[in-house]
N, CA and C atoms as an extended XYZ file, in Angstrom:
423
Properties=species:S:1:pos:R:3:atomname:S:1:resname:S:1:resid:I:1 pbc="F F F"
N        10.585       12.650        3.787 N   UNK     1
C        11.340       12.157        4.915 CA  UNK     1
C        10.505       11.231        5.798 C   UNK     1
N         8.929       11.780        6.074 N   UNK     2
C         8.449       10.474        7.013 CA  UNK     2
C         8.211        9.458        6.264 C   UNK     2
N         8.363        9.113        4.631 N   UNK     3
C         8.028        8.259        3.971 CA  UNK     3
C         9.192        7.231        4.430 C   UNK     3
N        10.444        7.744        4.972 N   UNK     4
C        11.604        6.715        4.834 CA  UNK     4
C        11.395        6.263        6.463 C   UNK     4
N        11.005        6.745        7.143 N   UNK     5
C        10.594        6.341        8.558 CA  UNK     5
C         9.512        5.297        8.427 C   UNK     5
N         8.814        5.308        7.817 N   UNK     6
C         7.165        4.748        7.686 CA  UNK     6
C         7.903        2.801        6.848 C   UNK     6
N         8.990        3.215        6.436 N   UNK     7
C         9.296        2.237        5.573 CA  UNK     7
C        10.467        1.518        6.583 C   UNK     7
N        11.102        2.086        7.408 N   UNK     8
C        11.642        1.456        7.888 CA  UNK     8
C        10.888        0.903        9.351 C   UNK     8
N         9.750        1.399        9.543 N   UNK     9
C         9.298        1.053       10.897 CA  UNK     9
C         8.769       -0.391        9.999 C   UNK     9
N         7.831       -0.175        9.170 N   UNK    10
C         7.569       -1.434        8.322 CA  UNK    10
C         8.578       -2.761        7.944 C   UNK    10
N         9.517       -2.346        7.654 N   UNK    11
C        10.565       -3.160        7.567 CA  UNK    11
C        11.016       -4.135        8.691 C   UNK    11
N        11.471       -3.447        9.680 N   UNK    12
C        11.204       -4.222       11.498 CA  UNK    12
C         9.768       -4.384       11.893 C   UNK    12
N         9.045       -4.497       11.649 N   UNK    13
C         7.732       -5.057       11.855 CA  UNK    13
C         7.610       -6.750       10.783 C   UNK    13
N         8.286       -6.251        9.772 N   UNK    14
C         7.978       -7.461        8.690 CA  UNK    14
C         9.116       -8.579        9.407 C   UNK    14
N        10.303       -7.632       10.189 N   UNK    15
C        11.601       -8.595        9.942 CA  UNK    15
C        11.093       -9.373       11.131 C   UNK    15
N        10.712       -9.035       12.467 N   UNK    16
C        10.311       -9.121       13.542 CA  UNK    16
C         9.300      -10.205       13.359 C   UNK    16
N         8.262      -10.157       12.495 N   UNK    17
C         6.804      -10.986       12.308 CA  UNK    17
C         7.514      -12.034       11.169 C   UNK    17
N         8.307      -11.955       10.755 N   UNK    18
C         8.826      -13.444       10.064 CA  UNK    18
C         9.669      -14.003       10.723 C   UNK    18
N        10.443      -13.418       11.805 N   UNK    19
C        11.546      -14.241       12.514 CA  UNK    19
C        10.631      -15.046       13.553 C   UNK    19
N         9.513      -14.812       14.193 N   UNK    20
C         8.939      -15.487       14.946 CA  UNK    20
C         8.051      -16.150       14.063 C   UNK    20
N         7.845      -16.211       12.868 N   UNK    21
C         6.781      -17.177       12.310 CA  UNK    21
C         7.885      -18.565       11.610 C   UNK    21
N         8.957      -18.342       11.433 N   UNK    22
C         9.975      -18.794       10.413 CA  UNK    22
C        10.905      -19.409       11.448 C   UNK    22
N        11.307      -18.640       11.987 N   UNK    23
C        12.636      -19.146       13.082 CA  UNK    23
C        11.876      -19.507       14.618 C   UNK    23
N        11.648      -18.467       15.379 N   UNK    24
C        11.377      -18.705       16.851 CA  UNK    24
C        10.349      -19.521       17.424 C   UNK    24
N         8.914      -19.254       16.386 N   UNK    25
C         7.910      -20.499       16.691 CA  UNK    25
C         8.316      -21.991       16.599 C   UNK    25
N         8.831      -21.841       15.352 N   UNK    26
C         8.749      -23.788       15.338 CA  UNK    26
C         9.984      -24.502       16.321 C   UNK    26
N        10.931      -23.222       16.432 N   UNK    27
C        11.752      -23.694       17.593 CA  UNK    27
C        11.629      -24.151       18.904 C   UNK    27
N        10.322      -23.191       18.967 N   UNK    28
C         9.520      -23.646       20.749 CA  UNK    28
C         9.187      -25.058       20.899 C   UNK    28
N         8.568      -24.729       19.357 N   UNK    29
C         7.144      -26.194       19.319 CA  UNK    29
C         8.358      -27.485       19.416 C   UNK    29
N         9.826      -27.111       18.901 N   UNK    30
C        10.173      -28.857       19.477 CA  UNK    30
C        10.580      -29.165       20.968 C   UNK    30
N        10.484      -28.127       22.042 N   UNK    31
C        10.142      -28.549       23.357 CA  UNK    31
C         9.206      -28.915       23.716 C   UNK    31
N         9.113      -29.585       25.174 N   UNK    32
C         8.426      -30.094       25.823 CA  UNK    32
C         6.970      -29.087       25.958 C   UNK    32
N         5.597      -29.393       27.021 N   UNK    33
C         4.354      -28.660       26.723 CA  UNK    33
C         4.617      -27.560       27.777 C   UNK    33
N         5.287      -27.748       28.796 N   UNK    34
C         5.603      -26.742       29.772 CA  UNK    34
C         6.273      -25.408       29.006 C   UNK    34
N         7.791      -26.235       28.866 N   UNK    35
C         8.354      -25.532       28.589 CA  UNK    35
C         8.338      -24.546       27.398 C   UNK    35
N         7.301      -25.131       26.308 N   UNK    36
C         6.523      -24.744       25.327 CA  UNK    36
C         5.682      -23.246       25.567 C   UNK    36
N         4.913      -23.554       26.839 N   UNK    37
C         3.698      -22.508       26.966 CA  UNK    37
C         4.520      -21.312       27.414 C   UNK    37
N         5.641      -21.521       28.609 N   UNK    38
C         6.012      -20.770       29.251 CA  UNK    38
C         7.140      -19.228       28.394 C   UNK    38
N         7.915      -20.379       27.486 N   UNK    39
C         8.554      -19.573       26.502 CA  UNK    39
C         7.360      -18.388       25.520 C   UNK    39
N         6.543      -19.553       25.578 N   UNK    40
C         5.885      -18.350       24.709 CA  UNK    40
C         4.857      -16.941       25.001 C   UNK    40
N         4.695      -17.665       26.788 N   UNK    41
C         4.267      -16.326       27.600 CA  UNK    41
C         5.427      -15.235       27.792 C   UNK    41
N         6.512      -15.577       27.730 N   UNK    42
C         7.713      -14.242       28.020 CA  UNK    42
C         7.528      -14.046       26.813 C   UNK    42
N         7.412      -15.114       25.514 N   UNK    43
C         8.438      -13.962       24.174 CA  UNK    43
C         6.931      -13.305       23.838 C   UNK    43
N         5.808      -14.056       23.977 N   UNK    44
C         4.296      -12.672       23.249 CA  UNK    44
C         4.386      -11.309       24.439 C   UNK    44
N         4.823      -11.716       25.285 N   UNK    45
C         4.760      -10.454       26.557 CA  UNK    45
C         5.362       -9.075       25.248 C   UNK    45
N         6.908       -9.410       25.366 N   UNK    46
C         7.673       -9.097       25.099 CA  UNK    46
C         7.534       -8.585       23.294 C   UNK    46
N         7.405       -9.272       22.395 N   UNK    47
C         7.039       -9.106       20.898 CA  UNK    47
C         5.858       -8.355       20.706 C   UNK    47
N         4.713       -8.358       21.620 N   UNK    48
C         3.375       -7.040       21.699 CA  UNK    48
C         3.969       -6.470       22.028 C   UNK    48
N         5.102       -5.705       22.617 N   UNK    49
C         5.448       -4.253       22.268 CA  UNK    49
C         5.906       -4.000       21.663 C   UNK    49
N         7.274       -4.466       21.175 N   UNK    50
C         7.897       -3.777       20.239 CA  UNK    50
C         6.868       -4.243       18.953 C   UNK    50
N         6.194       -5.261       18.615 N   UNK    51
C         5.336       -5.295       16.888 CA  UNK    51
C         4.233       -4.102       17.041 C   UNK    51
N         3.890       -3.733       18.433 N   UNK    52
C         2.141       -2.949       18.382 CA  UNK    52
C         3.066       -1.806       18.098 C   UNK    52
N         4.108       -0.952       19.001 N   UNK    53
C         4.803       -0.184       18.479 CA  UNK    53
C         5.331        0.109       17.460 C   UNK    53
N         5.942       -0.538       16.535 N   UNK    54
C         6.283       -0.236       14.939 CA  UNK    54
C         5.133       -0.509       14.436 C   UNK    54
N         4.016       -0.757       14.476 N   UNK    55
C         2.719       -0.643       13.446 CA  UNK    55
C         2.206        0.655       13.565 C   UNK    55
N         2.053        1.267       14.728 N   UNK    56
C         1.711        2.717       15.717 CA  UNK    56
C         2.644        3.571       14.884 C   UNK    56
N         3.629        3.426       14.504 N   UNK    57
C         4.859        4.390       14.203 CA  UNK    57
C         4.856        4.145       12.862 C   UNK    57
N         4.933        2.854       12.375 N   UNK    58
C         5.025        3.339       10.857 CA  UNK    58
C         3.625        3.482       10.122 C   UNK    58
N         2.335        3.315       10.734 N   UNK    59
C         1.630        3.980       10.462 CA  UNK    59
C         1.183        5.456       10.359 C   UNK    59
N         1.841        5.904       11.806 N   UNK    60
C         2.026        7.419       11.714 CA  UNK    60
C         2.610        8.481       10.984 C   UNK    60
N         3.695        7.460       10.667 N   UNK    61
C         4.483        8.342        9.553 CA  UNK    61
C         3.787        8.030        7.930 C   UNK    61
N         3.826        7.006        8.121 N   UNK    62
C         2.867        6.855        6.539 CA  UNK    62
C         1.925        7.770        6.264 C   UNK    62
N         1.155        8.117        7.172 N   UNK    63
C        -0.288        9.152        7.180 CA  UNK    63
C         0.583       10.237        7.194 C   UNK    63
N         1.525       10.791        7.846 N   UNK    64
C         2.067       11.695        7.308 CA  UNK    64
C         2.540       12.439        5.937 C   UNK    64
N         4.030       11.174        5.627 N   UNK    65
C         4.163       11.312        4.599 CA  UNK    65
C         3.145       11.420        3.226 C   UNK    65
N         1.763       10.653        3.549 N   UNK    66
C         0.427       10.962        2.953 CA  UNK    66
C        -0.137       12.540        2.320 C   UNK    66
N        -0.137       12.982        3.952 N   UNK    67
C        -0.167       14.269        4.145 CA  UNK    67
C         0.366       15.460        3.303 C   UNK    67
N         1.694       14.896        3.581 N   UNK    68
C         2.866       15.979        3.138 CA  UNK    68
C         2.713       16.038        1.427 C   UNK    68
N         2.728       14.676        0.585 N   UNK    69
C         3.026       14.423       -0.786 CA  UNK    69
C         1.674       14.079       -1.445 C   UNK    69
N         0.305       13.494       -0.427 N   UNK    70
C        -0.626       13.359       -1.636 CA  UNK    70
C        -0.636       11.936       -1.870 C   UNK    70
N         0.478       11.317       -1.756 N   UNK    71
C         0.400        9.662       -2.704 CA  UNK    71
C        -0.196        9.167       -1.604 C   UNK    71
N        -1.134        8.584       -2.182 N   UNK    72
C        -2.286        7.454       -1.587 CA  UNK    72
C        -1.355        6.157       -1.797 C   UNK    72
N        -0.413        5.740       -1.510 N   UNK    73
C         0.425        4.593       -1.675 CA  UNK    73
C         0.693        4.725       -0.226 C   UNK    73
N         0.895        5.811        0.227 N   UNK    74
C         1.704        6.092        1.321 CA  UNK    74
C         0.231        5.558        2.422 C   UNK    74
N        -0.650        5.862        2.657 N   UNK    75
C        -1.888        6.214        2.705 CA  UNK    75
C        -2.464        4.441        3.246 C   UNK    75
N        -2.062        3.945        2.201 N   UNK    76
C        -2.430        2.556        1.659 CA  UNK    76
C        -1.416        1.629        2.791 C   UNK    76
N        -0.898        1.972        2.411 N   UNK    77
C         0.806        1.048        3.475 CA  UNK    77
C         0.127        1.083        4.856 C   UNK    77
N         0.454        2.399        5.132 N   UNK    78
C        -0.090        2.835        6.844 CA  UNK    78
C        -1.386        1.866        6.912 C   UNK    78
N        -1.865        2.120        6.414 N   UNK    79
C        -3.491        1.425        6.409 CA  UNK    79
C        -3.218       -0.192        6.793 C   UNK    79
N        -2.527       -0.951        5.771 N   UNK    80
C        -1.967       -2.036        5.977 CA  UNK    80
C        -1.231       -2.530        6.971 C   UNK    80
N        -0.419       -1.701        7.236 N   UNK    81
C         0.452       -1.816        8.657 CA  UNK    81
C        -0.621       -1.852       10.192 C   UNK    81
N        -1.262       -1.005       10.148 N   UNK    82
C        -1.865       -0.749       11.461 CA  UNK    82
C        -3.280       -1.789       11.313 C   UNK    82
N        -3.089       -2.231       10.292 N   UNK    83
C        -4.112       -3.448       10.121 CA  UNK    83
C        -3.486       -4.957       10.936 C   UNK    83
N        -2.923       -4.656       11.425 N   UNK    84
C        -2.307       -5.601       12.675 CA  UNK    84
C        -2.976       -4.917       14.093 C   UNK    84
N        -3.385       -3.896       14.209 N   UNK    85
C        -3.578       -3.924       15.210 CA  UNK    85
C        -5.562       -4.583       15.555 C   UNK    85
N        -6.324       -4.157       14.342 N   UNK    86
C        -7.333       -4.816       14.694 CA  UNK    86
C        -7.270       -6.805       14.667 C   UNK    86
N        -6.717       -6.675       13.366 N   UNK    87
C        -6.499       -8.456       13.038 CA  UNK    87
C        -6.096       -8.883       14.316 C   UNK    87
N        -5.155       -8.377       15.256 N   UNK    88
C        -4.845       -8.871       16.605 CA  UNK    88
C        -5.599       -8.847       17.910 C   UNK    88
N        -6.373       -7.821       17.976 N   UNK    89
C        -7.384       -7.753       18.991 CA  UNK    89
C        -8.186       -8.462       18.712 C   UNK    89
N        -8.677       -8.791       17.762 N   UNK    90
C       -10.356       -9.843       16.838 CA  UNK    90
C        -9.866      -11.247       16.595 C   UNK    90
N        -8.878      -10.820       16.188 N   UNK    91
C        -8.388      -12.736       15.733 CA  UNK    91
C        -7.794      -13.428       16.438 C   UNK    91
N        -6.557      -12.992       16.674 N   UNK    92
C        -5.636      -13.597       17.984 CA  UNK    92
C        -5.594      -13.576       19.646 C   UNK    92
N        -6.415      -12.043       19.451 N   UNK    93
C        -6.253      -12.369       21.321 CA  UNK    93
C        -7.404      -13.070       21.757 C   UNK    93
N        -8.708      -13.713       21.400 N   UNK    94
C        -9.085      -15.081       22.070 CA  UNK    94
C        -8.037      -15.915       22.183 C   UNK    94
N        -7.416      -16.575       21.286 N   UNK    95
C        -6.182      -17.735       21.965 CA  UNK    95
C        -4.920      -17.162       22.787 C   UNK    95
N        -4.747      -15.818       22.978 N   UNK    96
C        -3.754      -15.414       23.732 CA  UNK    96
C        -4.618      -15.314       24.897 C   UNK    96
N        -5.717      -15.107       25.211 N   UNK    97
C        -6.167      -14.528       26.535 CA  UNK    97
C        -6.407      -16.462       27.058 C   UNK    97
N        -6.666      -17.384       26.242 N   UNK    98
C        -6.792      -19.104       26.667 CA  UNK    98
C        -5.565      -19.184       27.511 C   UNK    98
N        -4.211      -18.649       26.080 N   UNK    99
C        -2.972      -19.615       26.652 CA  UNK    99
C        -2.559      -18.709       27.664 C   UNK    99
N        -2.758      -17.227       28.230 N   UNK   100
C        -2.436      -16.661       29.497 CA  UNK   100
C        -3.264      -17.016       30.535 C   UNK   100
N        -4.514      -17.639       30.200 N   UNK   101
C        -5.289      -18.377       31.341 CA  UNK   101
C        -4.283      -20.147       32.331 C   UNK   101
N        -3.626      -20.388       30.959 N   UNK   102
C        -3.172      -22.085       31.724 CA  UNK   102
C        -2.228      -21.423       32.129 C   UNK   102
N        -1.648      -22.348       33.390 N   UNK   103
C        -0.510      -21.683       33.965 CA  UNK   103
C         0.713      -23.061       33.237 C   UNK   103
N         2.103      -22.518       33.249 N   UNK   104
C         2.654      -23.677       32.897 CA  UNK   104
C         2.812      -24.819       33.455 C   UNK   104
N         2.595      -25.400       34.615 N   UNK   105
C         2.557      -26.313       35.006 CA  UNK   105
C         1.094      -27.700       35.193 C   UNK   105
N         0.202      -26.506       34.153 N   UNK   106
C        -0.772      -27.333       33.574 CA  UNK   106
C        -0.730      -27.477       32.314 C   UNK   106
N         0.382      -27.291       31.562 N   UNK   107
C         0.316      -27.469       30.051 CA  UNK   107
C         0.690      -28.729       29.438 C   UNK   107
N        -0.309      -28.940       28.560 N   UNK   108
C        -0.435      -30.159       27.758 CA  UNK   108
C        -0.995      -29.910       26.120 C   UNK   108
N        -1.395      -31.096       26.271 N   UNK   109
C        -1.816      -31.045       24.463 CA  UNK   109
C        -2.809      -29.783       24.129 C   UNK   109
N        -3.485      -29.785       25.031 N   UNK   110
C        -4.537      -28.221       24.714 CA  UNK   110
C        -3.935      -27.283       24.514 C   UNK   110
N        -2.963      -27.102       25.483 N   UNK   111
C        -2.382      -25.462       25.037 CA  UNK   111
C        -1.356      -25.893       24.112 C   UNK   111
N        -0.808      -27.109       23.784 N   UNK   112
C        -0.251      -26.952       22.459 CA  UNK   112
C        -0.618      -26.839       21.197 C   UNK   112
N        -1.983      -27.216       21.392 N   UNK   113
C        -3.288      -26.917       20.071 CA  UNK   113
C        -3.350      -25.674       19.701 C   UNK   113
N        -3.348      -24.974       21.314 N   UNK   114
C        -3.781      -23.293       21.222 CA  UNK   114
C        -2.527      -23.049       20.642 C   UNK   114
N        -1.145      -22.893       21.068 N   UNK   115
C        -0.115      -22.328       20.279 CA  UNK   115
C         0.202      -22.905       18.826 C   UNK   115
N         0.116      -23.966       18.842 N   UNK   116
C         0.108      -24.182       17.012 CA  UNK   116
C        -1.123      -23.701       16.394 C   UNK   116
N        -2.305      -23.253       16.351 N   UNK   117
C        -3.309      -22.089       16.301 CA  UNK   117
C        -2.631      -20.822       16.040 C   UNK   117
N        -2.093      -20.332       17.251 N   UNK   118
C        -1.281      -19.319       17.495 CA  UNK   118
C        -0.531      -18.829       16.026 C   UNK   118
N         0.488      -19.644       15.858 N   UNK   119
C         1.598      -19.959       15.077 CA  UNK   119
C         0.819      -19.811       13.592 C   UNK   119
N        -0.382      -20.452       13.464 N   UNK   120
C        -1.112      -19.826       11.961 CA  UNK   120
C        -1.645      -18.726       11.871 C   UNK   120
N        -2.144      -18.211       13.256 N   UNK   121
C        -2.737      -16.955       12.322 CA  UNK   121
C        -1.263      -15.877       12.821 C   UNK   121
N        -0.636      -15.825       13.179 N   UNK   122
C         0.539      -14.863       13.598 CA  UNK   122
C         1.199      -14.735       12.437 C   UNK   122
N         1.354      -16.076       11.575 N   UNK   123
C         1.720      -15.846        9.998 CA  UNK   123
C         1.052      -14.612        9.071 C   UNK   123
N        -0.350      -14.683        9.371 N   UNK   124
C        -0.937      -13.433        8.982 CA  UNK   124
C        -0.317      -11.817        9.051 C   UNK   124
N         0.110      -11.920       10.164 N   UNK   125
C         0.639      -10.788       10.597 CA  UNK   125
C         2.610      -10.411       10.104 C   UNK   125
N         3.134      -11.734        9.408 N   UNK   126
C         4.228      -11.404        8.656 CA  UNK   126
C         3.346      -11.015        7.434 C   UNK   126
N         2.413      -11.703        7.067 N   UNK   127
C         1.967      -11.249        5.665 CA  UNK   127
C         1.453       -9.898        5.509 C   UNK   127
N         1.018       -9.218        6.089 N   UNK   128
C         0.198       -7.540        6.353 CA  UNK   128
C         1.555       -6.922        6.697 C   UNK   128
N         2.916       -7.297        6.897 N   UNK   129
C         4.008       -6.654        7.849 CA  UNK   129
C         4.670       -6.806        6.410 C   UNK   129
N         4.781       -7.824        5.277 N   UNK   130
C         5.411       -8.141        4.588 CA  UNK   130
C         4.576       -6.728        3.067 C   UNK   130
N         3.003       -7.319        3.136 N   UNK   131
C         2.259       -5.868        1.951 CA  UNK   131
C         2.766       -4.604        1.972 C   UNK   131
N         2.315       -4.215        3.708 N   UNK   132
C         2.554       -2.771        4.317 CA  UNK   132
C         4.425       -2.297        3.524 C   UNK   132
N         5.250       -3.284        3.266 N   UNK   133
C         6.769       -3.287        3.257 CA  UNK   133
C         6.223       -2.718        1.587 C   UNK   133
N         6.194       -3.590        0.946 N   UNK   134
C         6.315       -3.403       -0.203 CA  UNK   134
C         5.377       -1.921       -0.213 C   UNK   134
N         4.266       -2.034       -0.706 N   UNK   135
C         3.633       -0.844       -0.456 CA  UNK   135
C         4.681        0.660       -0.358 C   UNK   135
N         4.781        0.622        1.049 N   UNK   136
C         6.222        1.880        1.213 CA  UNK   136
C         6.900        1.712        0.250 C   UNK   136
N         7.574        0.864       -0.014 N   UNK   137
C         9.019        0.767       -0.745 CA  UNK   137
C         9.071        1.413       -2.481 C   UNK   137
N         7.609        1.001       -3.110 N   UNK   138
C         7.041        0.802       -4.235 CA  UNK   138
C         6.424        2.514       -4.346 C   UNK   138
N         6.069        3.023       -2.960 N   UNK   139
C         6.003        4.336       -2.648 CA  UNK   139
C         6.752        5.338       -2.809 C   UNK   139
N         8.100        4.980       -2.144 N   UNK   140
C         9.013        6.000       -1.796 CA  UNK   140
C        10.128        5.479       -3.811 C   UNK   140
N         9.469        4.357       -4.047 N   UNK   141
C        10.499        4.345       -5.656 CA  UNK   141
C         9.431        5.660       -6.368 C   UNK   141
């Protein structure tokens, strides 16, 4: 049972980390630099909780379901999943702590450098959201 939790927290983590790498980023990037920075200070506010939360959760249950059955698949996933949370503290939050430094009414080509930056390694994080998926899924078959 926590195997199907662990898979669905994974699942909204993957769906969540491709809709902003696929759909919502490149949508920003065709506004203006203001309006650019500012959108993307509400939606990272907002997307660090609910993504740090389903990595927290379907990691938890993964180690569970681990627990409970033994399969190191399960084990493996979790592992993968909550591997967003270091990749994000080490990799990404230098350019998140830059672009929460400009305010929007100083934004220009720099902080549009920093968010198209942004926008590549955040792809990372559909890809570890996308393993962690399979993983479970390939688990619980």
């Amino acid at each position: 049972m926590f195997g199907n939790f662990a898979l669905v927290a994974a699942s909204l983590f993957m769906g969540a980390a491709i809709y902003i790498t696929w759909a919502e980023h490149p949508a920003r990037l065709r506004t203006d630099d203001r309006a650019l920075l500012a959108q993307w200070k509400f939606s990272y506010a907002r997307g660090f909780i609910m993504q740090a939360t389903l990595a927290v959760v379907g990691f938890v249950f993964g180690v569970l379901e681990w627990i409970v059955t033994g399969g190191w698949m399960w084990l493996a996933g979790a592992v993968v999943l909550v591997a967003n949370w270091p990749y994000t503290m080490l990799v990404i939050m230098p350019t998140n702590t830059q672009l929460e430094a400009i305010a929007p009414d100083h934004a220009g080509p720099a902080s549009r450098t920093l968010i198209l930056s942004w926008g590549r390694l955040h792809a990372v994080r559909s890809l570890l959201g996308t393993v962690a998926t399979m993983i479970f899924l390939w688990a619980s078959l």
